[in-house]
C-alpha positions as CSV (number, residue, x, y, z in Angstrom):
1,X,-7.4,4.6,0.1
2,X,-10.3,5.1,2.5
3,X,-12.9,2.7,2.6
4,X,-12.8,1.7,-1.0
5,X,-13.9,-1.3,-3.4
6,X,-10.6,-3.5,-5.1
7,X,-9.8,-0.7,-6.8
8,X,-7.1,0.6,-4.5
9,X,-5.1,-1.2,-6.6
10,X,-2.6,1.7,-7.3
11,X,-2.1,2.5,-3.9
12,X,0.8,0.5,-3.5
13,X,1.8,2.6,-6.9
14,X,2.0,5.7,-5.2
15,X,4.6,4.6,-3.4
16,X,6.9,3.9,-6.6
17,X,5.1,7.1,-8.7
18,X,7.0,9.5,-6.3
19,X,9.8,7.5,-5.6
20,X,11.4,4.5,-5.3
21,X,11.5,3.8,-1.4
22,X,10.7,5.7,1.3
23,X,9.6,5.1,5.1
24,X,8.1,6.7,8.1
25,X,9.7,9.1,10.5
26,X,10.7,13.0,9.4
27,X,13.4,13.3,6.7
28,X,16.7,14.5,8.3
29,X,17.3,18.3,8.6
30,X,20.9,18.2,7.1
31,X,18.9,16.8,3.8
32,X,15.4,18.5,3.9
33,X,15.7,21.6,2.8
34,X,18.0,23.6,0.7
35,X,20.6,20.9,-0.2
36,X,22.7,21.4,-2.9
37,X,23.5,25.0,-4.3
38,X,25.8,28.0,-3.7
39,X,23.8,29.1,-1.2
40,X,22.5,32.4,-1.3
41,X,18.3,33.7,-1.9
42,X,16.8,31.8,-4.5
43,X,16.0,34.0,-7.8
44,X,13.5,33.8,-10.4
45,X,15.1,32.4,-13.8
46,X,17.3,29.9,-15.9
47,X,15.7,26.2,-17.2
48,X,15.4,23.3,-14.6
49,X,16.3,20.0,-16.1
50,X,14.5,16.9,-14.8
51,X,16.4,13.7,-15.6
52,X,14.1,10.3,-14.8
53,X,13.8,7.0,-15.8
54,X,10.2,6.5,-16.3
55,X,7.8,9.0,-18.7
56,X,5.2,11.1,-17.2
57,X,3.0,9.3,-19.2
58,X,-1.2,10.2,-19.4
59,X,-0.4,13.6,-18.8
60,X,-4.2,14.3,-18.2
61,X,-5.9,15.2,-14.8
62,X,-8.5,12.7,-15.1
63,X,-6.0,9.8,-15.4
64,X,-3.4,10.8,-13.1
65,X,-2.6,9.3,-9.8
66,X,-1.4,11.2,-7.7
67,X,-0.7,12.4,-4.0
68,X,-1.2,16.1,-2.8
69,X,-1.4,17.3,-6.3
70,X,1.7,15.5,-7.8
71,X,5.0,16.7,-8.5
72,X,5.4,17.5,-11.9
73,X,1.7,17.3,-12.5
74,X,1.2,19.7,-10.1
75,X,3.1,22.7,-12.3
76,X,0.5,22.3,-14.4
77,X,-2.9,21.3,-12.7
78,X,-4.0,23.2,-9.5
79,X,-6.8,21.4,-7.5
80,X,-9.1,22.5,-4.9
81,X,-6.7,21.5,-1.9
82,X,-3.2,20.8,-2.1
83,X,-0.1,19.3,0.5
84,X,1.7,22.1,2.1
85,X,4.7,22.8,0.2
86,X,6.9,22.6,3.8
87,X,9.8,20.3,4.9
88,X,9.7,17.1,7.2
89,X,6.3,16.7,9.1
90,X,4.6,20.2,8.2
91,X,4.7,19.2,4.5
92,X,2.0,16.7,5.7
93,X,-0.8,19.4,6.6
94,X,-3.6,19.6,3.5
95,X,-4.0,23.3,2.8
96,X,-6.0,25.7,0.2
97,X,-5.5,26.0,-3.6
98,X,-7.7,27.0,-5.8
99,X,-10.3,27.0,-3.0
100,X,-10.7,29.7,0.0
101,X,-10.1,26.7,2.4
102,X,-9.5,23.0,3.0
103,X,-14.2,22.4,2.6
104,X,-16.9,22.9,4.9
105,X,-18.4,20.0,6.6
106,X,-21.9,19.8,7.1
107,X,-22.4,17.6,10.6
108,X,-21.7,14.6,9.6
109,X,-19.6,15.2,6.8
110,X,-21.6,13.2,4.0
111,X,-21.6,16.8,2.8
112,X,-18.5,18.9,1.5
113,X,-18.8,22.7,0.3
114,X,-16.0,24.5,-1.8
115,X,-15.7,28.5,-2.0
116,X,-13.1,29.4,-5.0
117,X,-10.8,32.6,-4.6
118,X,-11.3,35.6,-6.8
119,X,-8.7,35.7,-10.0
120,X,-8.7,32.3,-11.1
121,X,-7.6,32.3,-14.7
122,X,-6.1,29.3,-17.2
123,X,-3.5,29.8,-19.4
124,X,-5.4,31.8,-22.0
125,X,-6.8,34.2,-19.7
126,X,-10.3,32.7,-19.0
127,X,-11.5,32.4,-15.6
128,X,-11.9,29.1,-13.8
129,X,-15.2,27.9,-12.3
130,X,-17.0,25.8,-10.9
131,X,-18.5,24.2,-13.7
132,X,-15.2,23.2,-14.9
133,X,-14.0,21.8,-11.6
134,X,-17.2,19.5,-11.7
135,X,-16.9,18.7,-15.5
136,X,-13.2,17.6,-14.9
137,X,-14.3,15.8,-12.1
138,X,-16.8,14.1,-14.4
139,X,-14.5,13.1,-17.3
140,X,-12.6,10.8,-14.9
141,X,-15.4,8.7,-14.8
142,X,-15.4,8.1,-18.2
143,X,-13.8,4.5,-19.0
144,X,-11.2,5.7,-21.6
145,X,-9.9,8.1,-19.0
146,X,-9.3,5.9,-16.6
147,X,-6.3,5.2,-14.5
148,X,-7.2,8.1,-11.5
149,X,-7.8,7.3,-8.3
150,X,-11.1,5.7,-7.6
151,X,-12.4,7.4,-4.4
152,X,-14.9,9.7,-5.8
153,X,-16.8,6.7,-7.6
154,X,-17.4,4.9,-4.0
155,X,-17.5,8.1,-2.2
156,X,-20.0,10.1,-4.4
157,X,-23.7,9.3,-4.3
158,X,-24.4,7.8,-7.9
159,X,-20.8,7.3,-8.5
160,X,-20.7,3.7,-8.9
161,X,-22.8,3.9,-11.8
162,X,-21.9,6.9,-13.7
163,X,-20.0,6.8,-16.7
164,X,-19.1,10.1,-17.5
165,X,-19.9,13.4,-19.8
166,X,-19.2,11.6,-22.6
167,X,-22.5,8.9,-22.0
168,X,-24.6,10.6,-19.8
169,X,-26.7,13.2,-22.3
170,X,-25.4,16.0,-20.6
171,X,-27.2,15.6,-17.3
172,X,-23.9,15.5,-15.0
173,X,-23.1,13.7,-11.8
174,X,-26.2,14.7,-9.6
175,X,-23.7,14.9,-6.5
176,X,-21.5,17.7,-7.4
177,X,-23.7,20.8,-7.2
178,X,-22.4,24.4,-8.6
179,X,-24.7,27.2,-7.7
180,X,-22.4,29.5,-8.7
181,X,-19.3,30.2,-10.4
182,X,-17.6,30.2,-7.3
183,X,-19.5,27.5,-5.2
184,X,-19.3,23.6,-5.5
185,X,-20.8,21.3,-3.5
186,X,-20.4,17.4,-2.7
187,X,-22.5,14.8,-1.3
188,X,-21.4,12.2,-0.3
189,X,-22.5,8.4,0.5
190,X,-20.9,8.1,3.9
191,X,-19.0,10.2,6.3
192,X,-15.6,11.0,5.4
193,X,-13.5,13.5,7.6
194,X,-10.6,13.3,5.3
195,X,-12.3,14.4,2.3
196,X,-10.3,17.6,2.0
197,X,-7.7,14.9,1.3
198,X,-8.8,13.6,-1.6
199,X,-9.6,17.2,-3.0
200,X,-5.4,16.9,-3.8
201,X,-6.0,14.8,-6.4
202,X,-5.7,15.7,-9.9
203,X,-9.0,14.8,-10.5
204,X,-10.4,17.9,-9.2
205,X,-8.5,20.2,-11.3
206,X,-10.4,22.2,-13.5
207,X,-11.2,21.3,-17.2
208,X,-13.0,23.9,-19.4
209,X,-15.6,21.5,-21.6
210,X,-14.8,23.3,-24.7
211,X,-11.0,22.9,-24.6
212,X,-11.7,18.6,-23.7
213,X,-10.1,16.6,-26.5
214,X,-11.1,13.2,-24.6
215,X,-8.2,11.2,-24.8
216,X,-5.9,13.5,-26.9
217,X,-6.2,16.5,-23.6
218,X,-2.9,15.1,-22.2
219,X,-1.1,16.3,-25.0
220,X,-1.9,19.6,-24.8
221,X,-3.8,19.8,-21.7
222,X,-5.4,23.7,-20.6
223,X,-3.3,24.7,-17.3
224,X,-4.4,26.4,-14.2
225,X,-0.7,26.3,-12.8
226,X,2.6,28.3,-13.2
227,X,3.6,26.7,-16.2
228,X,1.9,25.1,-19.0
229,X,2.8,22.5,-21.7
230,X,4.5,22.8,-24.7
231,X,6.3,20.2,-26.0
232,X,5.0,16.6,-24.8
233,X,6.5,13.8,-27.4
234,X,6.1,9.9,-27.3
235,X,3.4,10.2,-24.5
236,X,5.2,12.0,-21.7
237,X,8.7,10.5,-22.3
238,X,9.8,14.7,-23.3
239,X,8.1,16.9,-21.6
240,X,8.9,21.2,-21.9
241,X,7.2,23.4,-19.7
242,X,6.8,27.1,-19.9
243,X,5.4,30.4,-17.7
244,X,1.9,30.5,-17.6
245,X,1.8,34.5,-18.4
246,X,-2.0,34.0,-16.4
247,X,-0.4,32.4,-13.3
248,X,-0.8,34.9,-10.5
249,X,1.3,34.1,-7.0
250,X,-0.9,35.9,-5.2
251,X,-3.8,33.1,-5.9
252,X,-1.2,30.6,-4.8
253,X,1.0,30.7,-2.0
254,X,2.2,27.2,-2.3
255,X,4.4,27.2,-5.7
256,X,7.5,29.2,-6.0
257,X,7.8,28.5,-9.5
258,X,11.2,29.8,-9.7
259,X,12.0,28.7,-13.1
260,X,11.3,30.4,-16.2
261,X,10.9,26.6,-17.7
262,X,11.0,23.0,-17.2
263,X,12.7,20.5,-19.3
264,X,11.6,16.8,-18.6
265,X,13.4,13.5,-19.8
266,X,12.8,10.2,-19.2
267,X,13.7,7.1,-20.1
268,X,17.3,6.9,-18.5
269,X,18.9,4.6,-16.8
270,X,19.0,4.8,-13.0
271,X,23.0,4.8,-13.0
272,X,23.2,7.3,-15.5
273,X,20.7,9.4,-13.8
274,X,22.8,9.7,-10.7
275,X,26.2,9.8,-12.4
276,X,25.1,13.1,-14.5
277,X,23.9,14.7,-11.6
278,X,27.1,13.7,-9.7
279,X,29.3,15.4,-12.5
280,X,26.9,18.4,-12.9
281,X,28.3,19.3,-16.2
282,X,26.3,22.1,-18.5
283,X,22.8,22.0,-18.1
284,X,23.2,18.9,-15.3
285,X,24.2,21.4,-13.3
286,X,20.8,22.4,-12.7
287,X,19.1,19.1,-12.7
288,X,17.4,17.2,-10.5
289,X,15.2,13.8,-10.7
290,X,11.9,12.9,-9.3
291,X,12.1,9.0,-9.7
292,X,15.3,7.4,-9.0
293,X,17.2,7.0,-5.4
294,X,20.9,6.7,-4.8
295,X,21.9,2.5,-4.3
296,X,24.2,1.5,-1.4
297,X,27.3,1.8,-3.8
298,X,26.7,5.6,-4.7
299,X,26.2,6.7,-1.4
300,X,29.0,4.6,-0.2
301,X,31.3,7.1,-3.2
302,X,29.2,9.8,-2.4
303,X,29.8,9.6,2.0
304,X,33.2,10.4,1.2
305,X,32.8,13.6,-0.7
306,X,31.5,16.2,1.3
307,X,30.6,18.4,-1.7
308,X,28.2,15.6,-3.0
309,X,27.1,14.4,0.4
310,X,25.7,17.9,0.9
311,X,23.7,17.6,-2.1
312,X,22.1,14.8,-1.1
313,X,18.5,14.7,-0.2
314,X,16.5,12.6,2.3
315,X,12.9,11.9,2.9
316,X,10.4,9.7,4.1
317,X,7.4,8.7,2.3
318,X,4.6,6.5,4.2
319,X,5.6,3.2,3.1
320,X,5.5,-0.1,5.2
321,X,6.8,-3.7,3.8
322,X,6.0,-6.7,5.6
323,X,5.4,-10.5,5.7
324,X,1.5,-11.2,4.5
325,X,-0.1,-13.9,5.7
326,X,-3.2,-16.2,4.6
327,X,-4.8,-17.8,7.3
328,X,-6.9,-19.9,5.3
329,X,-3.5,-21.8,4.3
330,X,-2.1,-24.6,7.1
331,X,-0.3,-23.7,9.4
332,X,-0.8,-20.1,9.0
333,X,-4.5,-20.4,10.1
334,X,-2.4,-21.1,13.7
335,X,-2.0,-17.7,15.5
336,X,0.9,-19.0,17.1
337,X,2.7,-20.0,14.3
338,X,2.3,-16.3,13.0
339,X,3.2,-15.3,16.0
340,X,6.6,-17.6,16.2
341,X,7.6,-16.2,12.8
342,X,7.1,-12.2,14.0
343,X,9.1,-13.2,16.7
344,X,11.8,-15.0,14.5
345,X,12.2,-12.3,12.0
346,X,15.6,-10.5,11.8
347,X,14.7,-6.8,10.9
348,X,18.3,-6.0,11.0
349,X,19.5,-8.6,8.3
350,X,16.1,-7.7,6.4
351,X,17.4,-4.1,6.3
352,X,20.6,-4.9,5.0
353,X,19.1,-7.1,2.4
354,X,17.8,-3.7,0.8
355,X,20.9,-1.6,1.6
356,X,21.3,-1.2,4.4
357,X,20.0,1.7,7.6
358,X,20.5,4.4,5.1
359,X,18.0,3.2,3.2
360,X,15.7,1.6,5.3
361,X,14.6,1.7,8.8
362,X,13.1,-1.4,11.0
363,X,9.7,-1.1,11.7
364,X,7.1,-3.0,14.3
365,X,4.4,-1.2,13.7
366,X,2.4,-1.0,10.1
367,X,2.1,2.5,10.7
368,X,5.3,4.6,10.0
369,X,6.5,6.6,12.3
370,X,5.1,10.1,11.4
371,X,2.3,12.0,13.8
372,X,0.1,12.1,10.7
373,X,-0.7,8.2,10.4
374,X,-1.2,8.6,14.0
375,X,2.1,6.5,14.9
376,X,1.7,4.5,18.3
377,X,4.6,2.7,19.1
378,X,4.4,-1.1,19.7
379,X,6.2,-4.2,19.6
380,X,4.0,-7.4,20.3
381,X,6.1,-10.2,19.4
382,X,9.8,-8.1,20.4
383,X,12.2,-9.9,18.0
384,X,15.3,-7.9,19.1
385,X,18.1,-6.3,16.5
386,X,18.5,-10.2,15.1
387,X,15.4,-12.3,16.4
388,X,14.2,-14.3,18.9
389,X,14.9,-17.6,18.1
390,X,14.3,-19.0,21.9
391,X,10.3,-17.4,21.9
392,X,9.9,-18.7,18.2
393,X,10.5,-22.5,19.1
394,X,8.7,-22.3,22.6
395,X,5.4,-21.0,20.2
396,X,5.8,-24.1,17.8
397,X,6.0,-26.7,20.3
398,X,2.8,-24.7,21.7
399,X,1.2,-24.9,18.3
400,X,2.3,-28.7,18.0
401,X,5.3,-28.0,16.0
402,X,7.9,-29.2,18.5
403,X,10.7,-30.9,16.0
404,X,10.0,-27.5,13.6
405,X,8.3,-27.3,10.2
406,X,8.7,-26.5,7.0
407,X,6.9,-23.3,5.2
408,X,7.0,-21.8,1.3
409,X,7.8,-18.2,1.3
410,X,6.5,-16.7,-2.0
411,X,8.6,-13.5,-3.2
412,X,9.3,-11.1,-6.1
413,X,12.2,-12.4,-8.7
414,X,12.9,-8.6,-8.9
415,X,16.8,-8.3,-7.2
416,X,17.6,-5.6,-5.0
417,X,13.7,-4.8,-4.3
418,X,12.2,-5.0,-1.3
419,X,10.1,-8.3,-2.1
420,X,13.0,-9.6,-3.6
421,X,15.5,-13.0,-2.9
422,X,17.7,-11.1,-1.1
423,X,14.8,-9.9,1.2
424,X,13.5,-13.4,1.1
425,X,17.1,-15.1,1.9
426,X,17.7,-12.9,5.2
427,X,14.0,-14.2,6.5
428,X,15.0,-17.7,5.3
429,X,18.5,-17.4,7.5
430,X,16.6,-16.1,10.5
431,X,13.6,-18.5,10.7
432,X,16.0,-21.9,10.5
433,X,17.7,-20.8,13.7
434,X,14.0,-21.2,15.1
435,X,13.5,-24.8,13.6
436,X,11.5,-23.4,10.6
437,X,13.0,-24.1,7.2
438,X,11.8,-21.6,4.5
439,X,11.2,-22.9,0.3
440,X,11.3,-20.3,-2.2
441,X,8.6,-19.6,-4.8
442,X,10.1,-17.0,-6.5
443,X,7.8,-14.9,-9.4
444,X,8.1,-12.7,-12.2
445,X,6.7,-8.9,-11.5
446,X,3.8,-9.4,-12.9
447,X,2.8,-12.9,-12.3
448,X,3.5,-11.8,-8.3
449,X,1.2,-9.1,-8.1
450,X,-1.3,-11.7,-10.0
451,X,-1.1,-13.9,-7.5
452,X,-1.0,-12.1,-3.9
453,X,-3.9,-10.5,-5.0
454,X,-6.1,-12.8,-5.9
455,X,-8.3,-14.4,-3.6
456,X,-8.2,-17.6,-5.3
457,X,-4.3,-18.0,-5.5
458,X,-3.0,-15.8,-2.7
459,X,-0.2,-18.5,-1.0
460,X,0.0,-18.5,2.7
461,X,3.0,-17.0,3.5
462,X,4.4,-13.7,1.2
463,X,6.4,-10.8,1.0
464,X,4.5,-7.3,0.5
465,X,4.0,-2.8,0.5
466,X,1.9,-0.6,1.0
467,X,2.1,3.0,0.5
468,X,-0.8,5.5,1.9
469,X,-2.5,8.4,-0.8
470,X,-2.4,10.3,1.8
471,X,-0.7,10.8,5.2
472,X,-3.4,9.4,7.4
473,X,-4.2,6.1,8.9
474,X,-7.3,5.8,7.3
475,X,-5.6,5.0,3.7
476,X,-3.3,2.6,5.6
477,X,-5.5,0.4,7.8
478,X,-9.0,0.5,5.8
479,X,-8.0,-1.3,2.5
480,X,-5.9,-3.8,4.5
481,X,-7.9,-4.8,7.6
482,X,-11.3,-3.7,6.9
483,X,-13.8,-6.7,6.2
484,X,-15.7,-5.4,4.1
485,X,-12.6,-4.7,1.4
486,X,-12.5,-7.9,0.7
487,X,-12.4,-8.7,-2.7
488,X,-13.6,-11.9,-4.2
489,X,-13.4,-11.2,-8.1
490,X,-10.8,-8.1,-8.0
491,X,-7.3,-7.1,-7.1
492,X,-7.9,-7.6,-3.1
493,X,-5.5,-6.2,-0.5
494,X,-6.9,-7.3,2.6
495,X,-4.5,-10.7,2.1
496,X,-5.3,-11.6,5.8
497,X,-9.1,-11.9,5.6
498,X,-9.6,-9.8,8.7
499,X,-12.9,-9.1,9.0
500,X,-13.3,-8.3,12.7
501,X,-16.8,-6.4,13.5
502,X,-15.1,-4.2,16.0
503,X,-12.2,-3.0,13.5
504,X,-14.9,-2.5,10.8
505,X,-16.8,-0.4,13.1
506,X,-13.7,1.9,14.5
507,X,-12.7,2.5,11.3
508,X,-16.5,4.1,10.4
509,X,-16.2,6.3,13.6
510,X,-13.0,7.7,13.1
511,X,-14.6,8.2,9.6
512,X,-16.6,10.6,10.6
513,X,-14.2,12.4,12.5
514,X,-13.1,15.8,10.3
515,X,-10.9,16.9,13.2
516,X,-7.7,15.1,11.7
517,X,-5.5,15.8,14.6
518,X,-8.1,14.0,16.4
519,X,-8.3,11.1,14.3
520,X,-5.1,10.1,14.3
521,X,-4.5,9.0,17.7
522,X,-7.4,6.4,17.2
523,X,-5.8,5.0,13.8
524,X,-2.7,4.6,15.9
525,X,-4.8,2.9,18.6
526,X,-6.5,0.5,16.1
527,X,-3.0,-0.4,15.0
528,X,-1.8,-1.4,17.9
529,X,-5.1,-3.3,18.1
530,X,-5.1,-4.7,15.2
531,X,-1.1,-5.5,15.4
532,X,-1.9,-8.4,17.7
533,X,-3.7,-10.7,15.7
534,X,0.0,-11.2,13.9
535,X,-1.6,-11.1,10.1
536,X,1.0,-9.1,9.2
537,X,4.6,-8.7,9.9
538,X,5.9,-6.0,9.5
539,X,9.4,-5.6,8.5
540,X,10.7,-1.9,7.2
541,X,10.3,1.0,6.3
542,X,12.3,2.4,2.8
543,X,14.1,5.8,3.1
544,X,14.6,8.4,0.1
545,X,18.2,9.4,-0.8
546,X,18.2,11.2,-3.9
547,X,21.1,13.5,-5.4
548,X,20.5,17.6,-7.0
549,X,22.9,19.0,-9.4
550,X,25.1,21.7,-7.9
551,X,23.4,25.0,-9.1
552,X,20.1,23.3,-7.5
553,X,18.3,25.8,-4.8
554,X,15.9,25.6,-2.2
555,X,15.1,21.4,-2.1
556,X,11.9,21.1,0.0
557,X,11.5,17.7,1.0
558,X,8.2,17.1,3.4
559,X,7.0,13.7,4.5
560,X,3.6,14.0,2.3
561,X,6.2,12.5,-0.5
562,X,9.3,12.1,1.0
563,X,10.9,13.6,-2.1
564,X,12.2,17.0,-3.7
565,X,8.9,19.5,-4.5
566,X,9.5,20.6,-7.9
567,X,7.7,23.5,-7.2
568,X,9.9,24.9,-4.8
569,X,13.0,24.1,-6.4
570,X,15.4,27.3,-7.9
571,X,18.6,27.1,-10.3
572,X,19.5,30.6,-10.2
């Protein structure tokens, strides 16, 4: 979500496509990697069941969202780069798929060069190229396809205005080169080090032109992955996946693909989800779900079993909530009032509000806590485990608020979320022992997101997420504090109308950087920076705890997702 128009939109989405909470530091050994099982070497065989709540619905590369490749999409649909399969923080590393490596650069990195490997092949035995790469790339620009992530239209030269294969007479996006089968080239309208990145995106799987059905491909969409489609009824809601015979492991070193097929059902309820896998009964038993967490009252049953504690799985996904402010709305527009409130906050009731410090962790900084964003620590306004009432009321007096004031705190009306009353009632509790009495405007799901992005509605004073594409600063700080993100007449995310020359101009230069262990010390930096203009509070980070059936091997859990890689997964 790197320097982007309003369409970053789904970012936030990410964060609830491969799970349902997550946060920042590495997932915790005894959970990352081969939880649940017998034990023994994972074997080739037997049908994985995959029990979730919500349908894998537009089951089509070019309308797919995704991070690293996806999870379930990423069975089906290699890309040109992909997240290393690993657990904890070595799952965050971009490495090679169907591509030789992770691009050349040219010097400033406006231009991006591609090499596929030798041995490509679909399902039907055809070779991938190129051309198909490009052409799927293409497609996703097309309007009825839509629903992708929207880098490559501000990234690519001409990509604002191109509308796809479908309306441009066959002459193609001028920016994607393919001088050969094997060769693909991109050019870019700025520099952007963390292109290889976005390369993880289904978007850049391959499409062959003659197989395209337009918006009837997701149903029976051509794979370039272990398995391929064949069953997908009521739009993703059953999904059966089989061997791709043309698969070959020694193209791809990141799936395991230990199953000889997938069975995927949605439309569960979460409780139900969890109690199969708890019971493991008949094919539960080798089930596992890629949507829904364990709530405080299952993992309080579950501590006391060891059997099903050990099949327990946790991660941590990039995720940061946090008080938003508008400084455009009295007495916000006071840095010192912002700054009374940071201190005031009570992380530790906040956490408790959403379950508690197994499933979420305090947090002072936006960035999570993972090398990758480029984690600095700081605490500017140090509120302690349960606030800092005494700072918080010396502040207001400063600010002329001496006998206290009174504030509207807008939040979700979804219970038990993390921008929800309960969320809203611990802040409340906190900020009155600072002589600041909080009002509730509470809002329906989709009336909320309305309303905190818009520029012409967003309230002063509201509850918020945001979940990175990638695990980099860049997606985290750029569509939040960067200036020139605001949006006027779109979904805008930059709530706090920072628009600070200096910030706008770091993030460029570390833009340019495509040494990503050397960017992401300056993200952390510009944090830290950034943190002490108070336009944001930040509150917690979610954790992952998510439960396997009992004949589940080898659970890989890296902190790209902060969840169970299907792909690496065994039930024999």
């Amino acid at each position: 979500m790197r320097q982007m128009s309003g369409n970053v939109a789904r970012a936030a989405a990410i964060a609830v496509v491969l799970a349902v909470g997550a946060v920042a530091c590495g997932p915790d050994d005894s959970g990352a990697k081969n939880a649940g099982g017998t034990g023994g070497k994972p074997q080739k065989g037997g049908t994985l069941s995959v029990l979730n709540n919500e349908p894998q619905t537009d089951f089509d590369p070019a309308r797919l969202y995704t991070s690293g490749g996806g999870n379930v999409p990423s069975l089906v649909f290699r890309t040109l780069t992909t997240r290393n399969r690993e657990a904890g923080a070595a799952g965050t590393k971009v490495v090679p798929d169907l591509a030789t490596d992770t691009g050349k650069p040219n010097a400033d990195a406006t231009v991006w060069t591609y090499t596929l490997k030798d041995g490509l092949k679909y399902e039907d035995g055809t070779p991938i190229t190129t051309a198909d790469i490009k052409y799927g790339i293409e497609r996703s620009f097309a309007a009825e396809l839509s629903g992708g992530a929207p880098y490559l239209r501000d990234w690519l030269v001409g990509g604002a205005d191109y509308q796809g294969p479908y309306k441009d007479g066959g002459k193609g996006l001028a920016a994607i080169e393919t001088p050969d089968a094997k060769t693909i080239v991109f050019h870019l309208n700025k520099p952007e080090g963390e292109f290889p990145y976005l390369a993880t995106q289904t978007q850049f799987a391959p499409v062959p032109k003659a197989k395209d059905k337009g918006t009837k491909y997701q149903e029976r969409p051509v794979s370039s992955g272990p398995y391929k489609v064949v069953k997908n009824e009521n739009n993703g809601e059953h999904l059966v996946l089989e061997r791709n015979p043309n698969w070959s492991e020694a193209t791809d070193a990141q799936r395991k693909a230990y199953p000889d097929s997938i069975d995927v059902r949605s439309g569960l309820d979460g409780s139900v989800i969890n109690q199969r896998l708890s019971a493991s009964q008949g094919p539960d038993s080798a089930a596992v779900t890629t949507d829904t967490n364990l709530g405080p009252a299952e993992l309080a049953k579950i501590g006391g079993d060891k059997a099903l504690n050990a099949r327990v799985g946790t991660g941590h996904f990039g995720y940061t909530n946090y008080i938003a402010f508008n400084p455009k709305v009295k007495p916000f527009d006071n840095p010192k009032v912002r700054q009374a409130i940071a201190y005031a906050v009570d992380r530790t009731s906040a956490v408790n509000a959403v379950g508690g410090s197994s499933l979420a962790e305090p947090a002072t900084t936006f960035l999570p806590n993972q090398k990758s964003f480029g984690y600095t620590a700081y605490d500017h306004f140090p509120a302690g485990d349960s606030g800092n009432a005494t700072k918080a009321k010396e502040l207001l007096k400063e600010a002329g608020y001496a006998d206290g004031l009174t504030v509207t705190l807008t939040h979700s009306n979804a219970k038990g979320g993390p921008k929800g009353p309960e969320v809203a009632t611990a802040l409340q509790d906190a900020l009155k022992k600072a002589g600041i009495t909080v009002k509730f405007q509470g809002l329906e799901a989709n009336d909320y997101s309305d309303t905190i992005q818009s520029v012409g509605k967003e309230p002063g004073f509201f509850l918020r997420g945001w979940g990175a594409d990638w695990p980099s600063g860049g997606p985290f700080l750029a569509p939040i504090f960067d200036g020139r993100q605001i949006v006027k007449d779109g979904a805008n995310f930059n709530t706090g109308f920072l628009d600070d020359p200096s910030v706008n101009k770091e993030i460029d230069e570390i833009n340019k950087l495509t040494d990503l262990s050397a960017a992401a010390p300056r993200w952390g930096a510009l944090d830290k920076k950034i943190g002490e203009q108070a336009v944001v509070v930040p509150l917690f980070h979610p954790v992952y705890k998510r439960l396997v059936g009992k004949d589940v091997k080898n659970v890989v859990i890296s902190d790209w997702t902060g969840v169970l890689d299907i792909s690496q997964v065994a039930v024999k």
